[in-house]
N, C-alpha and C positions, 0 to 999 in steps of 0.2 A: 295239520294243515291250517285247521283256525287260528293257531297260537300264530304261524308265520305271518298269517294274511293281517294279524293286529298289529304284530311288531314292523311290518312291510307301512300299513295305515300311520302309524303311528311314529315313523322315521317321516313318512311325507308330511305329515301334521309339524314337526318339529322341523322340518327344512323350509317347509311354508313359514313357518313364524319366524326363522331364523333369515330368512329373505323378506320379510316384511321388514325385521330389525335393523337389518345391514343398511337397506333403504332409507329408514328413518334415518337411522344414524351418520350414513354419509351424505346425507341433503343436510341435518345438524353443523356436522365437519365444516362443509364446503364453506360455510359461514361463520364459521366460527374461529381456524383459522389463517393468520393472514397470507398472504403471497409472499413467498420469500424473497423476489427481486426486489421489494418494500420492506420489508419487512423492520424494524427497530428492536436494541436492545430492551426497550423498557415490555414491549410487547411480548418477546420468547420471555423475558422475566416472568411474566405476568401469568405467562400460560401455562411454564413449569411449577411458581407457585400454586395455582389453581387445578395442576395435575392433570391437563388437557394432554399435554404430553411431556415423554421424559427428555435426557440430554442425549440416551439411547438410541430415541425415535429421531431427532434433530442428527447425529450420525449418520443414521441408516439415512434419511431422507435428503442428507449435503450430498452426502457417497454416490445416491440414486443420480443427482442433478448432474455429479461432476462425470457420472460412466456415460449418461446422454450426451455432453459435447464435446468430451475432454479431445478426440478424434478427430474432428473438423478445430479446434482452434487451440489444443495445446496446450495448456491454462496451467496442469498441476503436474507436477512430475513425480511426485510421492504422496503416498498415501499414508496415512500411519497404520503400521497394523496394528497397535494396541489403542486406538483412538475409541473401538467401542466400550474394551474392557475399564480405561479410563473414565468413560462415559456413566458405564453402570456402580464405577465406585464413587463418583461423584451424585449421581443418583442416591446412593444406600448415605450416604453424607446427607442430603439434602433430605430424606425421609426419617433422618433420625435429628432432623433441626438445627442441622448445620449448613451454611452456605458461607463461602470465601468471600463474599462480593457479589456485584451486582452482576459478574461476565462467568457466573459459577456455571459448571456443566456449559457453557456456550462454543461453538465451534468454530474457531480462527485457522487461517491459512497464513502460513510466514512465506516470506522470500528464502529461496534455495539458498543462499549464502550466509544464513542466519543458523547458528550450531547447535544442536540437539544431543543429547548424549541417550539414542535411544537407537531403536533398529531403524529408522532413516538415513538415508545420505546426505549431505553438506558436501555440495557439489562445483557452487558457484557456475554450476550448467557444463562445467569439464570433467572428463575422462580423470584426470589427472586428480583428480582429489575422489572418485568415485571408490568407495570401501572402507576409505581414510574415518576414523573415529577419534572423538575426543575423551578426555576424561571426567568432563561435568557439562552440563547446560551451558549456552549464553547465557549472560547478564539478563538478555531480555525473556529469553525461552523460562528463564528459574523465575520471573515476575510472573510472565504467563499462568506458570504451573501452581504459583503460589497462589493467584486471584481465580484459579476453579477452570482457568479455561481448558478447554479439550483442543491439541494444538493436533489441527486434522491432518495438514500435510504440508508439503512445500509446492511455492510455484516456482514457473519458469519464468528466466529472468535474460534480459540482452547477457552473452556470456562473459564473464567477469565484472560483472555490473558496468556493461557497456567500455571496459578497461583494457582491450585487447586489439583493435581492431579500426583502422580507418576506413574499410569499404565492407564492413559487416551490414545488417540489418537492425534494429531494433526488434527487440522478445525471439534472439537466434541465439542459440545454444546447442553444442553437439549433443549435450546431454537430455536435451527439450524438445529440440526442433524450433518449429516458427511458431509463437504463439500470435493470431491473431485477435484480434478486437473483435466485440459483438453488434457494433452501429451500424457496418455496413462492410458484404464481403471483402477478402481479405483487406483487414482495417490496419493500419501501421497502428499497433497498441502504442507504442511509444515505449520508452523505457530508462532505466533501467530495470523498475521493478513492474515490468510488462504482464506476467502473468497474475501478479498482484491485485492489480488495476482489474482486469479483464471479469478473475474470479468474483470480486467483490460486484463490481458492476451488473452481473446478471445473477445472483445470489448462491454459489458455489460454496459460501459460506455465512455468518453474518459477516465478516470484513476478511480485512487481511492486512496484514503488514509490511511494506517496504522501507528503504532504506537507500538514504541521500548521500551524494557526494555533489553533485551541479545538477540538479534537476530531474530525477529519477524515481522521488515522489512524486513533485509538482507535475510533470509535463506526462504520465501515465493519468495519475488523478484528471488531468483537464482532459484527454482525449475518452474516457472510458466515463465521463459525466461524473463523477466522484468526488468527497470532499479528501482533500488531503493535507495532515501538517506534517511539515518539515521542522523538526524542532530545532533549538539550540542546539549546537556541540557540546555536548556534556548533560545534557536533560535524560537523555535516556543512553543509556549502556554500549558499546562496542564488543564489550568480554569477551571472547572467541563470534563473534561474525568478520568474514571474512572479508579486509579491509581494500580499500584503495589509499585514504588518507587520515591518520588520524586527526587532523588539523579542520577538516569538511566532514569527514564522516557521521551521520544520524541517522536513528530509526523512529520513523512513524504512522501512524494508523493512514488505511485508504476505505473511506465508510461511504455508506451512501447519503451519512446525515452529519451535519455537524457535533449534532449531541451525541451520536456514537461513536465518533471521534474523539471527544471528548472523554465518553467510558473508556473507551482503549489508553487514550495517551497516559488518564491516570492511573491505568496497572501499570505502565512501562515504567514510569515516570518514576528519577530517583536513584539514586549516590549508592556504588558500588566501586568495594574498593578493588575489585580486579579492572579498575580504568577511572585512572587519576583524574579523567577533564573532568569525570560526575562531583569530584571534589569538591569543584570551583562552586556547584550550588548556591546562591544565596539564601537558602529555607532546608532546612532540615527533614520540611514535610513539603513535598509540590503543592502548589494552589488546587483552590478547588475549582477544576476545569469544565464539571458539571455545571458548577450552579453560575459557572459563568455565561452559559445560554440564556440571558437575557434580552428579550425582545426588543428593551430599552436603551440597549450598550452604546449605539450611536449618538445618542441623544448626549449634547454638548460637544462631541468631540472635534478635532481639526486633524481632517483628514487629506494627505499632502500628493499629488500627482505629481514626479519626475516628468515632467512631459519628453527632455531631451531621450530619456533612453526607450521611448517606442518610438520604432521607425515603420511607417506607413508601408514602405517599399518589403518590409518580410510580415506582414499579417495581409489577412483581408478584408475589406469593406464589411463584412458582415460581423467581424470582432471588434472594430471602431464604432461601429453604430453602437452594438450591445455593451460599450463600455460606457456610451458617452451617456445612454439610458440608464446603468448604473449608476453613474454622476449621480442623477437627477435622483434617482432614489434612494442613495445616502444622504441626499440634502434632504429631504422629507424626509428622515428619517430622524432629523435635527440637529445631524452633523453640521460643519462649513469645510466646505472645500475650500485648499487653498492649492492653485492652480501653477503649474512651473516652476515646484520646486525640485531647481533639477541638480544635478549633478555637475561637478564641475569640468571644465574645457579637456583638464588636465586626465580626472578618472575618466571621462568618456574616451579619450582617447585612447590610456592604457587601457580600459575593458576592451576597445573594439579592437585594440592592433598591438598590443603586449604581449610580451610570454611569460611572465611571470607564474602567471597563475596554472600554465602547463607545465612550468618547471617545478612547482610546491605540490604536484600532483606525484610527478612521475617521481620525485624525491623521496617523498613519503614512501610511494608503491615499495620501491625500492626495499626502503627500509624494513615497513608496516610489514608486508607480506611473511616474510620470515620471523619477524620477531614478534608481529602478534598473534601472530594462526599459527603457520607448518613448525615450529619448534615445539608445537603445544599440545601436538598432535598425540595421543595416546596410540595408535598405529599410522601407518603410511605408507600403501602396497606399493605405489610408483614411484618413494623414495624421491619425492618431491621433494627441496628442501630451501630453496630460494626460485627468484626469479624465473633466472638462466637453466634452470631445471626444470621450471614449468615450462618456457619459451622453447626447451629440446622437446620435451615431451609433446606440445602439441602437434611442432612441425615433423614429427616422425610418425604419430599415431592416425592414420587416414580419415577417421571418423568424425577428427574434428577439423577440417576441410580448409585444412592449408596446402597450399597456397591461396586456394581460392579465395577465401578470407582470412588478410594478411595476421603479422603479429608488431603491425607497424607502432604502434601504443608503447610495446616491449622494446622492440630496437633503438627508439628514442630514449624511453625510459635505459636503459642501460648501455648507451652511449653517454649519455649525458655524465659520466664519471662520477658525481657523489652521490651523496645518498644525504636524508636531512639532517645530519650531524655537520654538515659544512659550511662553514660562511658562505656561499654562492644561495645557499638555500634560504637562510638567516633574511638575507637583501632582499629575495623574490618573496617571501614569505610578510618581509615589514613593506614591501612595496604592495602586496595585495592586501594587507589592514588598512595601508592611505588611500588608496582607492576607492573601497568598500568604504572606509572611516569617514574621516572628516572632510575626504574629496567626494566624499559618494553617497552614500544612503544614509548612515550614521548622522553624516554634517546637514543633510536636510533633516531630519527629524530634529536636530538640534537649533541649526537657527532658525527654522518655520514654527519652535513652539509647537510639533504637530503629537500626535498619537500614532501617528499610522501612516504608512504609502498605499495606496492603488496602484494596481496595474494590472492590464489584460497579463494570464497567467505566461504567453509566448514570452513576455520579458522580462518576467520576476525571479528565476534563479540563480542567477553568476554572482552579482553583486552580496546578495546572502551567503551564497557559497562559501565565496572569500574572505571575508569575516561569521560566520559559524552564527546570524540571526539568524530567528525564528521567520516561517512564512506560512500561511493556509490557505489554500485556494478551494475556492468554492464553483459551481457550476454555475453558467455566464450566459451558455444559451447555443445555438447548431446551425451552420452552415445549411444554407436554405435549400426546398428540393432538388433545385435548377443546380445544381451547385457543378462546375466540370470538375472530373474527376482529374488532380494529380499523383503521382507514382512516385514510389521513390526511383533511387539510381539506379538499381537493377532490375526495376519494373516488378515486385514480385508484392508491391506492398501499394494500398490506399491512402497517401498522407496527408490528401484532403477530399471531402467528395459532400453528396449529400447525409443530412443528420448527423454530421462530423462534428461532436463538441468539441466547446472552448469552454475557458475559465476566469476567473477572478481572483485576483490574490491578493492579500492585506500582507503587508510588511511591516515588523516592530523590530525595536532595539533586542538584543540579549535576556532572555528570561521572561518575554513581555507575551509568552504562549496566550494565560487567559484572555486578556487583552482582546488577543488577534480573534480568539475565539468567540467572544462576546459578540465584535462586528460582524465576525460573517454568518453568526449565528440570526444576528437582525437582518443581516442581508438575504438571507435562505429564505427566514420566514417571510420577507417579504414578495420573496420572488417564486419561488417554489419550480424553479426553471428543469431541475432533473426529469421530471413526471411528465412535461411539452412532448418528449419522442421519447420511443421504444428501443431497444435494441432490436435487432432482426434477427435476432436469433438467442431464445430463454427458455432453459429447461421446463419441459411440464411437469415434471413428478413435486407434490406439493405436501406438505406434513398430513391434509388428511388421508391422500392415500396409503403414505407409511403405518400414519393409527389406524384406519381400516383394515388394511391386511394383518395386523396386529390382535384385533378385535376377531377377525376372521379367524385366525387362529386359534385363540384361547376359545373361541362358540363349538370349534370343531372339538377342538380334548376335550371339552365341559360335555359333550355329547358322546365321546369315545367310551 
């Protein structure tokens, strides 16, 4: 009876100090570290080297965030299941003094239509490619994998990257559902890379990835407060991501900072011969996009506003004020504005009343789709194989909700009779270079002497589109409390309201990424505008509570 009554004593002695410990140690944590909605690459760097926590605990604790809201706003539509055991071998790498880079053990989310050759689906948000597998990585997924990162899952994305549909939704997919935004309930995320935006913004991971055709980094990135570049055509890889055009198509990082935008672009970044545009590279090795975050980047430069192509009558009052306040502090930043350099009579006209640039699309489609993805397919349960194959499959399959949202995208696209091996296409294709060119962005950069364009981000992606420059847009500032709330078409979405960001976006020639990044990197630091408003809605599970329960564990076996 006394032997019990000591080991009975002497389990409360040991539970008492082990409750004093936990105490210490998670008032320690809570400070120690950061909030993941904030959070930066140099910080989880900082804290893996230092051993606060592993790439393991960073897993467990994205997982945690993303099972809290994945249900209210749709964000991620795969998980990876091998993202831990990834995790703890990049781990055993990093404890035996190996690190890939500075993004080693770090947890990225891609867009659904970005190819994986792993137990995930590449989906593009349809039925119709759901089982379907490849034989190797994207281009971008084998960069990923090379520079350490743990590629956590896919999100959901408008379906088809917005390529399907004139009276759909933005972040709607049969395969997704709706994902919404976190600023303010149901938020039109925007899209195409909707769930992208959304995850990065309330911190489901450190970033994420999307992927341009006209605006589908940019116009995600500005509504979800986020920085986003839209790179060159040919900067980063296409390789099996599933295309709309390969003439517009790019992938690029959606961060909450510019400098981590910067880390990400330079894993992608870089000439793969399964897609010839990377060819075109003029460097062998990308810039260094890091050490372009110079506080001092503006300083001398001539930075050039298009004024003709914002129109007053599609933004509002509250994106002109905050632009016109940008002005002002690029000019203190030591830049010179040079004001109305605009675009000429000719391209403004074809941007706002042309079809060129819908015929260079749906041409592509045409093409792109079969011959750069479904031929390459390694399996193909729907036996997908073109177009007209997908266009049956969805209007038959109930789930992906046609009629109700159409496949008017497709029935154009293959009415239209060729495909971009045509002269018909040749024309629309050299008339969107004179446009974008020396009628348009190009030719102001050119005769203005400038470095750069501005533009509130509502009207900085056509013109880039159509010639394949670089853009970055930065966070700009949010539609004030009072704000009336407007709906989209079907009333099911927020597509403006209060705490509704806007953006900023710097425009350069072809290859001129650092560049752009330098500026907006002086523009951030000056303005620090993301941090002003919250999302309304941001996981609580925080890295100390993953290392606590951790800690809790290993006190328990230590005492078993």
């Amino acid at each position: 009876m006394a032997l019990r009554l000591d080991c009975l004593l002497f389990m409360l002695f040991m539970l008492s100090h082990f409750a004093t410990s936990l105490t210490v140690y998670s008032n320690a944590t809570e400070s120690a570290f950061p909030k993941l909605i904030d959070v930066t690459t140099e910080e989880l760097e900082t804290g893996l080297e230092n051993g606060l926590f592993t790439s393991v605990d960073l897993v467990n604790v994205y997982i945690a965030r993303i099972n809290e809201v994945n249900s209210s706003l749709n964000v991620v539509t795969e998980l990876n299941p091998d993202a831990l055991s990834i995790a703890a071998e990049l781990d055993a790498e990093r404890a035996n003094g190996t690190t890939r880079g500075p993004l080693h053990g770090m947890p990225i989310l891609i867009k659904g239509n970005i190819g994986t050759n792993d137990r995930m689906s590449t989906t593009a948000g349809s039925y119709a490619l759901l089982g379907a597998t490849l034989p190797t990585d994207s281009g971008i997924a084998a960069k990923l994998r090379a520079a350490g990162v743990v590629i956590l899952g896919k999100t959901n994305l408008s379906q088809w990257a917005n390529f399907r549909s004139n009276n759909s939704t933005n972040g709607w997919s049969a395969y997704g559902g709706q994902t919404f935004g976190a600023y303010i309930p149901q938020q039109d995320p925007s899209g195409s890379s909707s769930g992208s935006g959304v995850a990065s913004s309330i911190g489901l991971a450190l970033a994420a990835l999307g992927t341009e055709t006209s605006g589908s980094i940019l116009s995600p990135s500005e509504v979800n407060n986020l920085v986003g570049i839209k790179p060159t055509v040919g900067l980063t890889s296409r390789a099996l991501v599933i295309p709309i055009s390969e003439h517009q198509d790019t992938i690029g990082p959606m961060t909450r900072t510019v400098r981590d935008a910067a880390y990400l672009l330079q894993a992608i970044a870089g000439k793969d011969p399964n897609d010839n545009y990377t060819l075109a590279q003029p460097f062998d090795t990308p810039p260094d996009y890091v050490g372009a975050c110079n506080y001092s980047s503006l300083r001398g430069k001539r930075i050039g506003i298009p004024r003709n192509l914002i129109d007053p009558n599609q933004t509002g009052a509250p994106v002109l004020d905050a632009f016109s306040s940008a002005i002002r502090t690029i000019e203190r930043a030591g830049a010179t504005i040079v004001d109305n350099t605009n675009i000429t009579a000719f391209a403004l006209d074809q941007y706002n009343n042309g079809n060129s640039s819908i015929i260079v699309l749906e041409a592509d489609f045409v093409s792109d789709l079969p011959q750069s993805y479904l031929s390459k397919l390694a399996t193909n349960p729907q036996n997908v194989n073109d177009l007209a194959d997908v266009r049956k499959f969805t209007q038959t399959f109930p789930i992906e909700d046609y009629p109700d949202r159409d496949t008017a995208v497709w029935d154009d696209a293959l009415d239209l009779g060729f495909n971009n091996s045509a002269p018909e296409f040749w024309a629309a294709y050299q008339n969107n270079l004179e446009v974008a060119g020396p009628e348009g962005i190009l030719g102001a950069l050119a005769n203005y002497s400038l470095d750069a364009l501005i533009l509130p981000t509502d009207f900085s992606p056509g013109l880039p589109a159509f010639v394949g420059t670089p853009v970055v847009t930065v966070p700009l500032g949010f539609y004030p409390a009072n704000t009336t709330i407007q709906r989209n078409r079907r009333g099911t979405l927020v597509e403006v309201g209060p705490n509704f960001p806007f953006g900023l976006s710097f425009l350069g020639p072809a290859w001129s990424e650092a560049s752009l990044i330098g500026y907006a990197y002086a523009f951030e630091q000056r303005t620090m505008v993301r941090d002003q408003v919250q999302p309304y809605l941001v996981p609580s599970t925080e890295l100390g509570d993953v290392v606590s329960k951790k800690f809790v564990r290993r006190a328990m076996q230590a005492m078993s």
